[in-house]
N, C-alpha and C positions, 0 to 999 in steps of 0.2 A: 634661542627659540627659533624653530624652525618658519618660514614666511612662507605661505600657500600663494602660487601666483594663478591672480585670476583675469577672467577676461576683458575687465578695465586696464589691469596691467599691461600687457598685451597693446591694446587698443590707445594707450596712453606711449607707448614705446614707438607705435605707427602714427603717432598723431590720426588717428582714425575712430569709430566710437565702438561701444561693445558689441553693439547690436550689429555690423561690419564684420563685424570679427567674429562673429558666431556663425553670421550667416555664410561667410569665407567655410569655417569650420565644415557645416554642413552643405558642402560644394553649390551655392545656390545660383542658379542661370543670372540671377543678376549683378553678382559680382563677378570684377574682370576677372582673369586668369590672372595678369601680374600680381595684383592684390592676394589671389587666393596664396600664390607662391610664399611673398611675404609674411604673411601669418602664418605657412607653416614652417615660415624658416625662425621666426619669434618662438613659435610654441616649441621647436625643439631646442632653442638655444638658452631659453629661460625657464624649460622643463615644466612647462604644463601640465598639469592632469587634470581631464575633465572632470566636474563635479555628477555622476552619474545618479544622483538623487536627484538635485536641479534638474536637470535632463530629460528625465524620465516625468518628474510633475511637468514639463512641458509638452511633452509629446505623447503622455499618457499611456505610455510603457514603460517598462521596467527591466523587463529580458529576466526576470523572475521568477519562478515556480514555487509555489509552496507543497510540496507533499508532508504527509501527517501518517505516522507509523500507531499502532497498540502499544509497540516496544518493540526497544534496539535488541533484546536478547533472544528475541525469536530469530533464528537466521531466515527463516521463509520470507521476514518482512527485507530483512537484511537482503538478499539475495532480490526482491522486486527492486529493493531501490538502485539496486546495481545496475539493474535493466532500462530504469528511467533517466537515470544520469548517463548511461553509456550513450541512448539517443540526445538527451537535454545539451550536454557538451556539443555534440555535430551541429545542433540548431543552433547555436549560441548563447543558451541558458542558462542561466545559475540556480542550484537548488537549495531550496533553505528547507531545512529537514527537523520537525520536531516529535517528540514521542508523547503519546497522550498516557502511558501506564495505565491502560484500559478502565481511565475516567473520562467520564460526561464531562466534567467540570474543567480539567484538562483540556478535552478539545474544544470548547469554548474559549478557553483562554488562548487556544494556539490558532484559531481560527482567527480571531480579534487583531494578534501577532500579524498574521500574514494580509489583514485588510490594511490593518497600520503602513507595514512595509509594501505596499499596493503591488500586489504579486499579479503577473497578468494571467495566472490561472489556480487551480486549487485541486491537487490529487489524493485522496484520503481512504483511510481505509477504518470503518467503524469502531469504538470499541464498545467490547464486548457488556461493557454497565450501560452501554446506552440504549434509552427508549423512549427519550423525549428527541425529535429529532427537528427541532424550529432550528437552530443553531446553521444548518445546512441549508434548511431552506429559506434562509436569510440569505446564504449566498449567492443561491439560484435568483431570490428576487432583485437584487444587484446586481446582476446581471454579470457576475463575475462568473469565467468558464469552471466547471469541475467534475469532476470525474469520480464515481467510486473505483475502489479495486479490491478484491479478496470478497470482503467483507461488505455487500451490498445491502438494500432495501427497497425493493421492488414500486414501493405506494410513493415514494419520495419524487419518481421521477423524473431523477437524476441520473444520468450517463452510466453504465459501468462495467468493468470488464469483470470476467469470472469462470473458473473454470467448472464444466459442468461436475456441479458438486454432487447432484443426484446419479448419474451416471458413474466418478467415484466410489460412489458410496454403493453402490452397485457391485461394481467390478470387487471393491475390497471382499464382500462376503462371499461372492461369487468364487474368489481364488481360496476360499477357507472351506470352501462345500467342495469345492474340487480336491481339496486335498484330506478329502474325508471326515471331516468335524461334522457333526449332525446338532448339535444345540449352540448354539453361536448366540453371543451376547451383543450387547453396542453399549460404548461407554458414548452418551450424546455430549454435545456442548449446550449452555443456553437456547432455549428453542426460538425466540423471537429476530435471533440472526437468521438470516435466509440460508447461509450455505451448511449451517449443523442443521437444520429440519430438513435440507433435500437430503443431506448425506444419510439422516434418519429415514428416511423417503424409499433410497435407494435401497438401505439394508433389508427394510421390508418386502419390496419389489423381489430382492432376488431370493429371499428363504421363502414367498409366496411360490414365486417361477419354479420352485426345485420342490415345493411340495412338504415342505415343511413346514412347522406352526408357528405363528408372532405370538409369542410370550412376551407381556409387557413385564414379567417379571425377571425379563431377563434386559431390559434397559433402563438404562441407571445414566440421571443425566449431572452430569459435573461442570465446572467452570473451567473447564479446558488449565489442565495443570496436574505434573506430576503427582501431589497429593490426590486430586479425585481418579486418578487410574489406581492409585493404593488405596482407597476407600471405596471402589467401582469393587473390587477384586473382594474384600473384606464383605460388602454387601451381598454378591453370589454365590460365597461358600457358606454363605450362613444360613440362606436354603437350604432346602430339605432336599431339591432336584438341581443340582451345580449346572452349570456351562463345560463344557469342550472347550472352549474358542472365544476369543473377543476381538471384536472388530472396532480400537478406538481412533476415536474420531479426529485426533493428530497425535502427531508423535510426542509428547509431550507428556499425555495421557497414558498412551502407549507402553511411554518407559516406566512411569509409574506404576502401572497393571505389571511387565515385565519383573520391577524389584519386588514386588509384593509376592507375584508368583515363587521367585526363587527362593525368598523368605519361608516360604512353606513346603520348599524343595521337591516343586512341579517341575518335570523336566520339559522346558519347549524346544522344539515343539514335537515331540513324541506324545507328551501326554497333553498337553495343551499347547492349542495354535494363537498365536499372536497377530494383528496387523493396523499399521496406523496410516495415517494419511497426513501428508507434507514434505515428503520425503528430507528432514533435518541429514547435516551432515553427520550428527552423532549415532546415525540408526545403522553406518557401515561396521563403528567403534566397537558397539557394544556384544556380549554372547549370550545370547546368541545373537548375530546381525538379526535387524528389523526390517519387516515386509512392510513397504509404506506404499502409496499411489501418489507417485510425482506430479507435481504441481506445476510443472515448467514457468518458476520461478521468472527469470530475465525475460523469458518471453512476456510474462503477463506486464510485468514492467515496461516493456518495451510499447507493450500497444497500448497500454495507460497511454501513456505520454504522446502517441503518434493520434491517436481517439484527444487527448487535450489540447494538443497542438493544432488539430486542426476545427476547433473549436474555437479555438482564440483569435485563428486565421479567419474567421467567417466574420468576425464579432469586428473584426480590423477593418472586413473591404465594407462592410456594410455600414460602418460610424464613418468610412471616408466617402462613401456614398452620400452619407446625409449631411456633410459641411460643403 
C-alpha cells in the first residue's frame, strides 16, 4: 500500500511541528530562511504533495470553477467552454464541467456538486426546461460569484454575457429579404428564454423595417431540436399560403427544416431559402452549406470567465478588508 506523506511527517523528520512546516511551506516572514530551506529539501526528498482540499478549506479558495453546460453535444456550448478554459488555465484555474441535459433538476443537482466541491465561482448557462429559477438565486445569496452566458434571465440579476440576440435575429431575416424571399417564417425556441424572444424580436423588426406583414401563422415555436425544424416545415406546408424562407433559430432546428425540405424535393435555395443561427461546425458539411449568424463562440467564453474572474477578485480584496 501506497503511504501519503504528510505534514507531521515532514515536521517529525525536522524535529520541528506541523504548524512550522506549513508555514515554511507558505514562505511566512516568520520563519527563518534556513528552516524555510530545510523543508523544502524534506518535501522533495520524501515527495510530498500538498493536500489541495485541506488547503483550500483553510484559505477559502479553491482555484476552482464550476461551469454548467445544456449539453456536451451542442458544439456551440463545446466551443464557449474552450474559450473559458483557454483563459481559466493562464489564471491558474481548474474547471470542473458538468452537463444539465436541459433539466431543471439536473442543474440543481450540479449546482449542489459545485457548492460541495466549494468552487470559487459559478458560470452557467440555463436550460432550456427551466422556469423555476430559486436554485441560482440561492447562489447569488451565498454570496458565491456567477456569471450567466448564452442563455440568460434578465429579472434574476445575475451577471451575464450575450450576444446581441435581437440584433441576430435581425440580421438573419434581413439577409433572406435581401436575397429576395418575400414570406419568411421563424421556427422560435421556448419563449420564456431571453435570447429565442429577442431573436423573435429581431425577425419582427426587420420584415416590419422592409414593409412586410408579421404573420403569426407563419411562427411556429419548437424546443430547439432537429425534429421541431421537421415538424416546423410539416406545419407550414399544410397551409393554404406556404413560406419562401425560414429563418431558424439555431442550427439544429435549421438542419431539421433543411431534411424535411429535401424530403419533399424543394430545392434550397432556389425555391426555398434557409438560415440558422449558431454558426455549428456541421452547417459547412451539409448541401446545401447552411447560412448561420456566428456567435463568436471563444470569445463569449472568454469574457464569461475574464467578467467571473474578476468578481471573485472583488469578493477576495474586500473579505481581506474585513479580517
Amino acid at each position: 500500500m501506497h503511504y501519503k506523506v504528510t505534514l507531521a511527517d515532514i515536521a517529525k523528520e525536522l524535529q520541528t511541528t506541523a504548524a512550522t512546516v506549513s508555514r515554511a511551506l507558505n514562505n511566512h516572514p516568520a520563519i527563518s530562511h534556513d528552516m524555510k530551506e530545510k523543508v523544502q529539501e524534506a518535501v522533495t526528498r520524501l515527495h510530498y504533495k500538498p493536500n489541495k482540499i485541506a488547503s483550500s478549506l483553510r484559505s477559502g479558495k479553491s482555484n476552482f470553477i464550476g461551469v454548467m453546460i445544456p449539453s456536451a453535444e451542442i458544439n456551440f456550448f463545446g466551443s464557449v467552454v474552450h474559450g473559458i478554459e483557454s483563459l481559466a488555465n493562464v489564471h491558474g484555474y481548474n474547471v470542473l464541467i458538468y452537463q444539465t441535459n436541459e433539466s431543471p433538476s439536473y442543474e440543481v443537482k450540479d449546482i449542489e456538486t459545485f457548492i460541495g466541491a466549494r468552487v470559487d465561482g459559478i458560470l452557467a448557462s440555463i436550460a432550456k426546461e427551466t422556469t423555476d429559477y430559486s436554485h441560482f438565486l440561492e447562489i447569488k445569496k451565498r454570496g458565491i460569484p456567477i456569471v450567466l452566458f448564452d442563455r440568460a434571465n434578465d429579472d434574476l440579476g445575475i451577471s451575464s454575457v450575450v450576444v446581441d440576440d435581437y440584433s441576430g435575429g435581425y440580421m438573419a431575416t434581413q439577409h433572406l429579404i435581401e436575397q429576395g424571399y418575400k414570406r419568411i417564417a421563424h421556427i422560435s425556441g421556448p419563449q420564456h428564454i431571453k435570447i429565442f424572444n429577442d431573436r423573435l424580436k429581431g425577425y419582427m423588426a426587420a420584415l416590419q423595417d422592409n414593409h412586410l406583414p408579421v404573420d403569426f401563422d407563419l411562427v411556429c415555436t419548437g424546443d430547439v431540436s432537429i425534429e421541431a425544424g421537421r415538424n416546423a416545415i410539416e406545419h407550414f406546408f399544410a397551409a393554404a399560403n406556404k413560406p419562401d424562407a425560414v429563418f431558424a433559430v439555431e442550427d439544429f432546428t435549421a438542419l431539421g427544416a433543411i431534411k424535411a425540405l429535401k424530403e419533399k424535393n424543394i430545392s434550397i435555395p432556389e425555391a426555398f431559402g434557409v438560415i440558422g443561427f449558431a454558426n455549428e461546425m456541421f452547417g459547412e458539411h451539409i448541401s446545401p452549406s447552411l447560412s448561420t449568424i456566428d456567435q463568436q463562440t471563444v470569445t463569449m467564453g472568454k469574457e464569461s470567465f475574464r467578467l467571473l474572474l474578476d468578481m471573485i477578485n472583488r469578493k477576495e480584496t474586500k473579505n481581506s478588508k474585513a479580517q
